[in-house]
N, C-alpha and C positions, 0 to 999 in steps of 0.2 A: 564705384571702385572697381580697377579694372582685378582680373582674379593673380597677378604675381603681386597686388598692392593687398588684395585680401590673404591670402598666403601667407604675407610680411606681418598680418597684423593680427594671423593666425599664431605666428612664432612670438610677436613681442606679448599677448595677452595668456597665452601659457607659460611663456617663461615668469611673467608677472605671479599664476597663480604657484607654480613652480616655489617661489622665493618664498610667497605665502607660506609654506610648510604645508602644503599639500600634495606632496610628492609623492606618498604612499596613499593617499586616495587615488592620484591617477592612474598609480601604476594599477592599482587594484583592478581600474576598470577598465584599461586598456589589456590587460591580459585576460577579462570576460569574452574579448574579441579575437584570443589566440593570435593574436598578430606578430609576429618576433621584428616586422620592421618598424612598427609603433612603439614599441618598447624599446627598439634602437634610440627611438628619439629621448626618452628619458635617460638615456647614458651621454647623449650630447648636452639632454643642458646641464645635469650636474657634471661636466667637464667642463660649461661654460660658466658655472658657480666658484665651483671650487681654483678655477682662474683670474677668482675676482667681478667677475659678473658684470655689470655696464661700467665698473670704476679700475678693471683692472686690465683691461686693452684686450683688443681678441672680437670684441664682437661684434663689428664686422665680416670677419670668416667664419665669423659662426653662424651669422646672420645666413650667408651664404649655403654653409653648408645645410643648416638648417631648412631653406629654401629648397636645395637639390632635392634633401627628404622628403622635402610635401608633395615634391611633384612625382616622386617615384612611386608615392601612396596615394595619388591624386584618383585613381580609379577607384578606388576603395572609400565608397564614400562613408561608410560604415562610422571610419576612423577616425575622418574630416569633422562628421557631426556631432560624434561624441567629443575631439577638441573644440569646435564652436560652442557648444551646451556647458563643458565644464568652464570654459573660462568667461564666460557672459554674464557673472557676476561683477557688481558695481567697482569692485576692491579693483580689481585688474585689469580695468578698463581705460586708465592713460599709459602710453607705452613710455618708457626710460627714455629720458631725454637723450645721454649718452651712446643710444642703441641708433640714432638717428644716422649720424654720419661722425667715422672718426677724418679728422683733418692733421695737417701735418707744418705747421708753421715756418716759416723762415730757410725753406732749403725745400729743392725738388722732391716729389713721392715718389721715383724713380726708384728700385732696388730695396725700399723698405719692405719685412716681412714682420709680421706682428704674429704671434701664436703660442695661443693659451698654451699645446699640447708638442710635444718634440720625443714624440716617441712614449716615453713613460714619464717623462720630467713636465714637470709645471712650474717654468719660472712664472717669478708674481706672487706666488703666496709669500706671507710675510712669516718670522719667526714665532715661535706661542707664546703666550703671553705667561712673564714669569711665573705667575701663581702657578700654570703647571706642569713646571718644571719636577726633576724628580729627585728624590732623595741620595745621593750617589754609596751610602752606606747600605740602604737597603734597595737599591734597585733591580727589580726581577731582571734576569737576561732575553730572557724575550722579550722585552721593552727596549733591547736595545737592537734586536735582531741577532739574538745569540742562544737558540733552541736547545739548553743547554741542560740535559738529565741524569747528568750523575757529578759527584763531587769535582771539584776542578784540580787538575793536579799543576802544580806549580811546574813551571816550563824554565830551562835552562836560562832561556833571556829576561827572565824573570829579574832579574840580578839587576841587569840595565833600565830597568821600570819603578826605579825607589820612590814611593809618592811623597817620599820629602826632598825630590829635586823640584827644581822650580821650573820644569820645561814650560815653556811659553807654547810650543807646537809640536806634539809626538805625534810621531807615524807610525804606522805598525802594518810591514809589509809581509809577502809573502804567496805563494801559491796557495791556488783554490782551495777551500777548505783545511788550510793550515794551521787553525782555529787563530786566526789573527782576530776574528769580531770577540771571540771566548774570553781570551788573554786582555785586550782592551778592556771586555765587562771587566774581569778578575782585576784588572791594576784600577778601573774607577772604583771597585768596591772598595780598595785599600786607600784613599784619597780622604784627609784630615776630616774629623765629624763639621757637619754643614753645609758641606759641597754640596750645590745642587746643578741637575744634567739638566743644560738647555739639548732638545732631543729634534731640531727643525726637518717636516718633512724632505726628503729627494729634492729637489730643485727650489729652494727656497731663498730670495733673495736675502742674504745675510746682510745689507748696506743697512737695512735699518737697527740688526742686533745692536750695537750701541746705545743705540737712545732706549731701548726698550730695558735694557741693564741698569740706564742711569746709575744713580746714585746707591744703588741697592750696597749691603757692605757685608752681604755673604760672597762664600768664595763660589764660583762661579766651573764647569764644567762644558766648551760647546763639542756636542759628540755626532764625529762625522765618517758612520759607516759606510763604507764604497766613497773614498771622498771625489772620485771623476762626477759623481751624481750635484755635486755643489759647485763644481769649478766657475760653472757659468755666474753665481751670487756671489762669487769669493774673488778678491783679490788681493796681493799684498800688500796696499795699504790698509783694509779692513784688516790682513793679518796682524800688521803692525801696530796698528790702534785698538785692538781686543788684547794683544798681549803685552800692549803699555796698560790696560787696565787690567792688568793681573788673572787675565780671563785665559783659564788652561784650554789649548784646543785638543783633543783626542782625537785620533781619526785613524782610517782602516784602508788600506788600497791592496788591490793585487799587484804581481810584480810586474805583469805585462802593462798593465793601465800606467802603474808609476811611471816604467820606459815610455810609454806613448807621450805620456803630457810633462815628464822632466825633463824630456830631449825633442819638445814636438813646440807647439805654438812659445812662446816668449813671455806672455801673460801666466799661463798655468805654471812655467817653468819658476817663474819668480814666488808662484806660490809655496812652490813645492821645494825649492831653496834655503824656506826659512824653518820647514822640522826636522827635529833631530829624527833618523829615522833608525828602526829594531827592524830586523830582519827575524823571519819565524820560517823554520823546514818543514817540511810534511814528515820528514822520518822524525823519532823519536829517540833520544841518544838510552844508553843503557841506565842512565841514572832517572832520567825520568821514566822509565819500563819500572822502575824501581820502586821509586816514588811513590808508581799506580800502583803497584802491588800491596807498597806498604799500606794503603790507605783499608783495604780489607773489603772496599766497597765491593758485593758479586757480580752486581750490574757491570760495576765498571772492568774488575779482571776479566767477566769472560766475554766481553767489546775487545779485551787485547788480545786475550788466547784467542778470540776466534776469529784475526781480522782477515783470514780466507785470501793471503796475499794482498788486501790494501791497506794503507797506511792508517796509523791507528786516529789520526786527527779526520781524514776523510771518512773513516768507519763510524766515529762519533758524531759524525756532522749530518752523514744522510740516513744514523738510526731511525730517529724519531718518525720520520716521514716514512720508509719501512715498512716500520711496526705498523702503523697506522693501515697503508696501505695493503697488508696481510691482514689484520683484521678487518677492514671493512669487507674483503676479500669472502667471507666467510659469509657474509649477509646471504640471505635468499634469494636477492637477485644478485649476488655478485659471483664472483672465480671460486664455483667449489672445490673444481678437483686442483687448481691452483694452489686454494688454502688449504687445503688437507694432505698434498703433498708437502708441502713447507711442516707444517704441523707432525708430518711423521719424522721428518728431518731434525725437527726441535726436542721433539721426544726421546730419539734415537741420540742426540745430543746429550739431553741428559740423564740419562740412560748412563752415560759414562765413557763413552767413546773419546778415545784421545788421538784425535786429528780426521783425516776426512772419513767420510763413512761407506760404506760398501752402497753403488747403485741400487744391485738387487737386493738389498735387505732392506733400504728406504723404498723401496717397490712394494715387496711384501707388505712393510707396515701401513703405504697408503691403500692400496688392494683391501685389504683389510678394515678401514676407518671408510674407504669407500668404493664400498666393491661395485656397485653403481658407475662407477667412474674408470672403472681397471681401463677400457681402451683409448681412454682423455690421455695417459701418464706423460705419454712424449710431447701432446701441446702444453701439457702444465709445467713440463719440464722447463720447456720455451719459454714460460711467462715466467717462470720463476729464476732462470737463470740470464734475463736481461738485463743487460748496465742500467741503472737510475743512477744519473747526474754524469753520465762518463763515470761513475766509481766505481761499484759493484752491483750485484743481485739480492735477490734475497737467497738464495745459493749459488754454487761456484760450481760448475765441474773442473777437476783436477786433471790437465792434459796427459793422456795416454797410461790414465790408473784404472778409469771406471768407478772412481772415487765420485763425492759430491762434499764440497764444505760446506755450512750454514754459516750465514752472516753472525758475525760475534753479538750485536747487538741485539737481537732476537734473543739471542741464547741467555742473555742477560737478563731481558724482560720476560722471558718467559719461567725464566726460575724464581726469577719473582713473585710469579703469581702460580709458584707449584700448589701451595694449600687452595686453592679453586681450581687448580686444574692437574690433580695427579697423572702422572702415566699410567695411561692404562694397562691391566694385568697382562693383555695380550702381545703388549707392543715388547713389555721386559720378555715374553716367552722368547719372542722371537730375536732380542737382544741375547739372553743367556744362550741361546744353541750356538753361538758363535763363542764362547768360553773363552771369550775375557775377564780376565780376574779381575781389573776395576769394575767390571759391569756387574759382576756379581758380587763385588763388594756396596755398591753401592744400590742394589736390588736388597742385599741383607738389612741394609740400615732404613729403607724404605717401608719395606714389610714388615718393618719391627716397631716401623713407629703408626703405621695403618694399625698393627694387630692390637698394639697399646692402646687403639681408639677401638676397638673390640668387632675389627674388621674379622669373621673368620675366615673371609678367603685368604686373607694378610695370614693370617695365624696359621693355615695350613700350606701357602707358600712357604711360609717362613721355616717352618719343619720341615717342609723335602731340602729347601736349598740348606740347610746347618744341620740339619738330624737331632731337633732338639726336641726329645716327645712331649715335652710340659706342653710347647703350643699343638702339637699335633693331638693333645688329648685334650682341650680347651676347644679347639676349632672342631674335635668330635664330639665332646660336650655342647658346644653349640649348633648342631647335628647338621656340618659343614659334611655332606653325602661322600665324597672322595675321601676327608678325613676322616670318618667312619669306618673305609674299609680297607685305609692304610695301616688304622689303629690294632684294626683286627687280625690283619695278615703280621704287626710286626708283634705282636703280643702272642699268634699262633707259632712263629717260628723259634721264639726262644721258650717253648713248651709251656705257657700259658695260659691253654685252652680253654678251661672255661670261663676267663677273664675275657678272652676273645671271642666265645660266641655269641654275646650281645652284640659285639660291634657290626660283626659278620652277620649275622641275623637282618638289622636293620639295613646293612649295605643289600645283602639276596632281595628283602622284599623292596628296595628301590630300583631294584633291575641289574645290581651285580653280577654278574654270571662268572665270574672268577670267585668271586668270593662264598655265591651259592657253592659252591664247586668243594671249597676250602671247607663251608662249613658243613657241609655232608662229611665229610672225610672226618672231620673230627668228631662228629655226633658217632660215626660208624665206630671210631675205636674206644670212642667212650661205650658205647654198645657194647660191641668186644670184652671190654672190660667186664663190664656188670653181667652178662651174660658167661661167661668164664664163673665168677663167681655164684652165679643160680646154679650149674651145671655141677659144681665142685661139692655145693650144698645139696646135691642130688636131686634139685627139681627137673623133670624131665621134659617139660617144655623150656625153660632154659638149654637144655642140653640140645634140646632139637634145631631152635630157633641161633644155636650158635653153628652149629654143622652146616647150617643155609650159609649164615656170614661168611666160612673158611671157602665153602662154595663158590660162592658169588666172589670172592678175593682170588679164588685161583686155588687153592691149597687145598686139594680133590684128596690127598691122603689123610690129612689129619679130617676132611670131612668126613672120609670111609672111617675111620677109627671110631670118630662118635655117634655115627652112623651105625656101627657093630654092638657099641654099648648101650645105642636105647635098644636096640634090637633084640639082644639078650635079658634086657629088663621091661620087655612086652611094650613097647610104645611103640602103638601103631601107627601114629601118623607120620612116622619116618620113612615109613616106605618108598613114597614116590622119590625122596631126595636117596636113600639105600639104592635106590636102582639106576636113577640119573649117575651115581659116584659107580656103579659096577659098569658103566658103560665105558671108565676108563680104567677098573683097577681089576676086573674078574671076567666070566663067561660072560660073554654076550647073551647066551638063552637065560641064565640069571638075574642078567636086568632086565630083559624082557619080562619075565615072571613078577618081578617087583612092581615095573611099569604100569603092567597090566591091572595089577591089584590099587593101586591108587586108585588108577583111571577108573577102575571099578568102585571106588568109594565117593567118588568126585573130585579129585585131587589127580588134575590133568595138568597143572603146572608142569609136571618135565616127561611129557610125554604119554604116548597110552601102549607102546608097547608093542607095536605095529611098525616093522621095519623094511625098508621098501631101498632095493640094490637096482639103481641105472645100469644100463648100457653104455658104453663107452661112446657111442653118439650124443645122447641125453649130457653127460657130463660132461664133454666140450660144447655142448650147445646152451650149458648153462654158465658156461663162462663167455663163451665166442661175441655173444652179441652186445656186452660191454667192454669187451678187450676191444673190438673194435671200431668201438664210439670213442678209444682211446680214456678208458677208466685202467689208470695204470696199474694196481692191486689187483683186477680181474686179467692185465695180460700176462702178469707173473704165474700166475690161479693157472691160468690155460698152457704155459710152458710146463708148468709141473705135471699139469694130467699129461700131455704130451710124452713129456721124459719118460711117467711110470708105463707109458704104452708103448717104448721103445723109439717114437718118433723125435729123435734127436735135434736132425736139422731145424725141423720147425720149431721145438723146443728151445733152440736157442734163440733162433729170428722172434721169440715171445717174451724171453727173458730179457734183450736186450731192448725192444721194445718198453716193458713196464717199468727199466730202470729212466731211461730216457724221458719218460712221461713223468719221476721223479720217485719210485719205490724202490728203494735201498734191497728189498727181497729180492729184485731180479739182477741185481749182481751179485747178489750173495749166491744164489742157485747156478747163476751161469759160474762161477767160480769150481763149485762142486762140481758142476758137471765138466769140467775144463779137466779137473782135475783127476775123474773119474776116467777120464778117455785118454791120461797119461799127459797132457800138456800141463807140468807145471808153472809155467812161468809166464804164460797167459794165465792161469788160475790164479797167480798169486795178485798179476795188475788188477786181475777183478774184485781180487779181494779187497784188497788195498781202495778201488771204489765205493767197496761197500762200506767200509771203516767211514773213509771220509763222508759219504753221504748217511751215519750215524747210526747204521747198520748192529745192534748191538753183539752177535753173534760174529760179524765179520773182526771187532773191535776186541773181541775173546780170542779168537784164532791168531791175529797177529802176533797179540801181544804175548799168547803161549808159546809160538816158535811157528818156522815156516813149514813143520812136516803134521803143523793143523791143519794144512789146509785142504787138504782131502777128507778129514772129517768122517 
């Protein structure tokens, strides 16, 4: 056997084991071999099965091209051996008569072409056999090629579709995605109980549908989506004689396809001659916007609200494939920063935003979800803003706003599945600092129903955005750290206090430092307090231990006062604070004499009494070398020693300096001194600086008149 007769008999003993139903064994073992051209060949022969096989014409070309295959893998003996070995069982060892040679009787084989395959169509298979047929009352829409996810709203041409007319042949035309297959499912749904959908694949010769009907005496359905995909099995005498047996035909064309074959060949025109035809728009009139609304479905209003300028029949059509597509997106190997930009967009969606969303705040919130990703934004951008089907993206940018829309459909399903997938707390932050009043109405109602599920960060959201304390004292009951030291600053400010220092308390030891801050201040004047009252009861460590508090507050004279009364009632350890308070209210040699005396008992806290007077070098040189490391408090510091040394000029060039650097002091002093030297009205701009820069002495002189300002 020469090797293109062993080849041939390579092809006919595989196809044999092929028909076997060992189709998934071979593949099994031709892909051990990594081969992607050996597994080409199991896509020819079930094209050469599914065309009918040695009884359904074709194979001869297939025989053919089958042949081309072997020889193009003929090096690869790998693959050869492995089909010799599988099909060398006995079962598959005569080849199909039919495969031999097809012939052509009675007229030349000039210009004949036989073939299983024309593109995607396969004339040749025959219609299915009635048993499975489908129930036309309950027939899924994706049974009939109508991917169809939210309630169906009734379409204006509805009207023209009453399924107790008797049309023998409807058509149902229309632009792309103008849900002509939708409407078609929707009018077989409403079709008398019984009806059952003959459903024949794409190219299937309809000449024998009659006979396979026979006598059957239910009412009958043939449904023919893209009906250019039948024309070749269809003619109208088959029209005529299905719909002399009362057999309804249903069918779907687009408007360009109709033009082509109702004004194009003569055969299809006679076809297409005999249905009544319904015309279906891509736009939506306002009754059926209506309609949809009425129906209450969420999925389906916000597929309308959000159809991002496409039409709401094309927005409904390429949902589903979308969705899919963004979630898969999301997988570990798939478009992270793709999906989690889409996904801040969805969020930010529902969030509450009503119409396109601001670029940079959909930035932020993907930044954010994937800060990993921040310098992907503008390829994600890319991916997520490309047409699928000529229709839309999964967002829109909005020409010359800096806007972005989200595809409606998204928005639909994704609010679907809010209870698994809430917004996250941070994406509403960054929603609410934009002070949209729906966004924070509908942050209210979300946090309210988290906090009801005994969320405390819900609960202590929920109380800053309404001021409602019940949950801000629930979510510090439930020792929510932030709400703990909100409870406690608003329970301090309406004089509360010792209601507040637990909360405060708890907030300091978790690293508050506003609130440690808070709750010093109030222990101090509860201190004050009870200390006042020792003092009044004449214990005289109370009395001493309160003169330190006025001290340390600033209030040096009521300190000297109790200060003079332990002193006259022999309580010696007032001393050291007796002498620290003479150092601003008496002799200076007096508080030294006090000073000294502490220092002499051990009580060197305010000094020992030993006073030590610089030189006017020392005391700019103790200001100089931070004044001009630019510490703005020490360049004012160094104007003022200036000033009292009589050195002016420089004294100013120091004050303007330290104000500059941001010390409200150094316009206050240049003001004085402006004003000292007779220029009022430079003294007063100064002043007027220092005010503004919160100066509180500058904010005293104004407001007294402007012959303060010499002071």
């Amino acid at each position: 056997m020469g090797g293109e007769e062993a080849r041939d008999a390579d092809v006919t003993t595989v196809l044999r084991a092929i028909r076997a139903h060992r189709t998934r064994e071979l593949r099994e073992r031709l892909a051990e071999l990594d081969e992607p051209a050996a597994r080409g060949f199991l896509r020819l022969a079930a094209g050469y099965w599914a065309a009918g096989g040695p009884d359904g014409g074709g194979a001869e070309s297939f025989r053919a091209e089958a042949g081309r295959w072997l020889r193009s893998v003929a090096a690869r003996e790998p693959v050869l051996d492995l089909l010799r070995a599988f099909t060398a069982d006995p079962a598959a060892a005569a080849p199909p008569a039919a495969l031999v040679r097809n012939t052509v009787s009675g007229t030349a084989a000039r210009d004949i072409v036989q073939a299983g395959h024309i593109g995607t169509l396969q004339y040749g298979a025959v219609p299915p056999d009635p048993a499975l047929w489908l129930d036309a009352a309950t027939v899924d829409p994706h049974a009939l090629g109508a991917p169809h996810e939210v309630p169906y709203v009734r379409r204006d041409r509805d009207a023209d579709l009453d399924p107790e007319r008797r049309d023998g042949f409807l058509l149902i035309t229309g632009p792309p995605l103008s849900g002509k297959t939708t409407t078609a499912w929707a009018h077989v749904r409403r079709l008398p109980p019984g009806t059952q959908v003959c459903v024949p694949p794409p190219g299937t010769d309809l000449r024998t549908l009659p006979e396979r009907i026979g006598a059957r005496q239910s009412r009958c359905v043939l449904w023919l989506d893209d009906l250019e995909r039948y024309l070749g099995g269809l003619d109208a005498a088959l029209v005529s004689r299905l719909m002399a047996m009362d057999v309804r035909i249903v069918a779907t064309v687009s408007d360009a396809a109709y033009d082509e074959h109702r004004f194009g060949s003569p055969a299809a025109a006679r076809v297409l001659s005999r249905a009544r035809v319904v015309e279906l728009e891509l736009e939506w009139s306002e009754d059926e916007l209506d309609r949809a609304d009425g129906i209450g479905d969420a999925h389906l209003q916000a597929s309308v609200a959000w159809c991002s300028g496409v039409r709401v029949t094309e927005s409904l059509a390429v949902g589903p494939e979308l969705w899919e597509e963004w979630r898969r997106a999301g997988r570990p190997t798939g478009n992270r920063p793709g999906h989690q930009l889409v996904r801040a967009a969805l969020d930010l969606a529902r969030c509450g935003w009503d119409g396109p969303l601001p670029r940079d705040l959909v930035r932020a919130v993907y930044e954010a979800y994937a800060p990993e990703c921040a310098e992907a934004f503008d390829s994600a951008l890319a991916w997520a803003v490309r047409p699928r089907r000529g229709v839309t993206g999964l967002l829109a940018e909005v020409p010359g706003t800096g806007r972005l829309d989200v595809y409606g459909h998204l928005v639909g399903k994704r609010w679907a599945e809010a209870e698994r997938s809430p917004v996250p707390y941070e994406t509403w932050d960054l929603a609410l600092a934009q002070g949209e009043k729906h966004v924070a109405e509908l942050a209210t109602a979300d946090f309210r129903n988290r906090a009801g599920s005994g969320d405390p960060e819900a609960m202590h959201r929920l109380a800053r955005l309404t001021g409602e304390e019940e949950w801000l004292r629930k979510a510090a009951d439930a020792g929510h750290p932030a709400a703990v030291a909100d409870l406690g600053r608003a329970l301090a400010g309406r004089g509360e206090a010792r209601e507040a220092e637990p909360y405060l308390e708890k907030a300091a030891e978790a690293g508050d430092a506003a609130a440690a801050t808070l709750l010093g201040r109030l222990l101090r004047e509860r201190a004050e307090k009870w200390l006042g009252r020792a003092a009044d009861a004449g214990d005289l460590d109370g009395l001493g231990l309160l003169a330190e508090q006025y001290f340390g507050a600033g209030r040096v004279g009521e300190a000297f006062d109790l200060c003079l009364e332990a002193a006259e009632k022999r309580y010696v350890p007032i001393a050291g604070l007796y002498g620290a308070t003479l150092r601003f209210m008496g002799p200076e040699e007096a508080s030294d004499v006090l000073l000294r005396r502490a220092a002499d008992a051990g009580d060197e806290r305010w000094g020992d009494g030993t006073r030590r007077t610089g030189t006017h070098e020392e005391v700019v040189g103790f200001f100089e070398g931070d004044a001009r490391r630019d510490h703005a408090m020490d360049a004012t510091h160094l104007g003022a020693v200036l000033e009292g040394h009589g050195d002016l000029a420089w004294a100013r060039a120091w004050y303007r300096k330290g104000f500059e650097l941001g010390d409200a002091y150094g316009a206050f002093r240049m003001a004085r001194l402006l004003a000292k030297e007779g220029d009022k009205e430079e003294a007063t701009r100064w002043m007027r600086q220092a005010a503004e820069a919160g100066h509180p002495g500058a904010v005293q002189a104004l407001n007294s008149g402007a012959d303060t300002v010499e002071g």
